[in-house]
C-alpha positions in Angstrom: 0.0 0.0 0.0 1.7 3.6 -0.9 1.0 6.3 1.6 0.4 9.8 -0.4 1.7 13.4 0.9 -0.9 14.2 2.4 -1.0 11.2 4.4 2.7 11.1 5.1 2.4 15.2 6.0 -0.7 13.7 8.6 1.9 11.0 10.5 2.4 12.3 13.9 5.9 13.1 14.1 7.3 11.5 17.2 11.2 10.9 16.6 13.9 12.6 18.7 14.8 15.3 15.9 11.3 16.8 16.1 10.9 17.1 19.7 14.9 19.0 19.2 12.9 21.1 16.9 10.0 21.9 19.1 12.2 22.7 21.9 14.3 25.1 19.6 11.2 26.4 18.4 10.2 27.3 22.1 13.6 28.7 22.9 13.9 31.0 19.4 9.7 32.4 20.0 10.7 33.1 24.0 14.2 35.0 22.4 11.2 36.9 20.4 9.7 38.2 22.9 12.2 39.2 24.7 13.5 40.5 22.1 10.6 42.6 21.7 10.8 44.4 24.7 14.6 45.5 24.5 16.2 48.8 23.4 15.6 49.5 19.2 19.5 48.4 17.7 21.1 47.2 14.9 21.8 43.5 17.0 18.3 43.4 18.4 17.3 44.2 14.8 19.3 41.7 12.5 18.6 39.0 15.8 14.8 39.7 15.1 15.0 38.7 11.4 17.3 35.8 11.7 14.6 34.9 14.6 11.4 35.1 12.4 13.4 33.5 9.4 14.6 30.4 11.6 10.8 30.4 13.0 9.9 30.2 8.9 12.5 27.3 8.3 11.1 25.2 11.6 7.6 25.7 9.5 6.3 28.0 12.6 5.8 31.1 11.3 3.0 33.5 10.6 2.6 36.8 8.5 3.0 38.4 11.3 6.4 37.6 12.1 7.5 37.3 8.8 6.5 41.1 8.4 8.4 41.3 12.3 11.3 39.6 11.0 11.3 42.0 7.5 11.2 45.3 9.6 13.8 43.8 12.0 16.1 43.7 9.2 15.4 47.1 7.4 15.5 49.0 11.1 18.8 47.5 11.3 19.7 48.3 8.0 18.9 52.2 8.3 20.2 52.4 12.0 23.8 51.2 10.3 23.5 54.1 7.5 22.6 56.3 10.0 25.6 55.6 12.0 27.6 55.9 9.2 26.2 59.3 8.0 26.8 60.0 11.6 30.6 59.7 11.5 30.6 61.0 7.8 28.8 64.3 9.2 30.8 65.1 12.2 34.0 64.5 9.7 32.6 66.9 7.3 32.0 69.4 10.2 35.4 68.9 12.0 36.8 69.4 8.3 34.8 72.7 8.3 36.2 73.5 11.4 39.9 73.1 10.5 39.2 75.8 8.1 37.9 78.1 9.6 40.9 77.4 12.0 43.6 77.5 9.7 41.4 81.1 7.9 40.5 83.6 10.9 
């Protein structure tokens, strides 16, 4: 007799890797929300995405925290340029300054 997909997709899943999987699957949704309630950062941002993606990979996953996991990475993204127009600003402006030093 051959099983089908769907039927194979129906078996309850009972072997050591899966219960591994759950428990992961626990620990990375608890890192979630924790994560959730910590200080806006580029870390807490790119751990967010790899969070929601992992989530997605373990078949646990929602819009919701896909779209979670999306921001997290943008956020992170822009909070990097933003440090690095940061740095780029205040080199332009010490720059600026020398001038006006090395003028008046």
């Amino acid at each position: 007799m051959s099983m089908t997909a769907e039927e194979l997709s129906k078996r309850p899943k009972t072997g050591g890797i899966y219960k591994a999987i759950s428990c992961q699957r626990d620990c990375t949704v608890k890192r979630l929300k924790d994560l959730s309630n910590k200080e806006p950062s580029i870390d807490v941002g790119l751990e967010m995405a790899d969070a929601a993606h992992l989530l997605k990979l373990m078949s646990f996953s929602s819009n919701e925290i896909e779209m979670a996991g999306q921001k997290g990475q943008k956020g992170a993204m822009l909070l990097l340029q933003a440090e690095i127009l940061q740095k780029k600003g205040q080199e332009l402006i010490a720059e600026c300054q020398n001038l006006l030093r090395d003028t008046l």
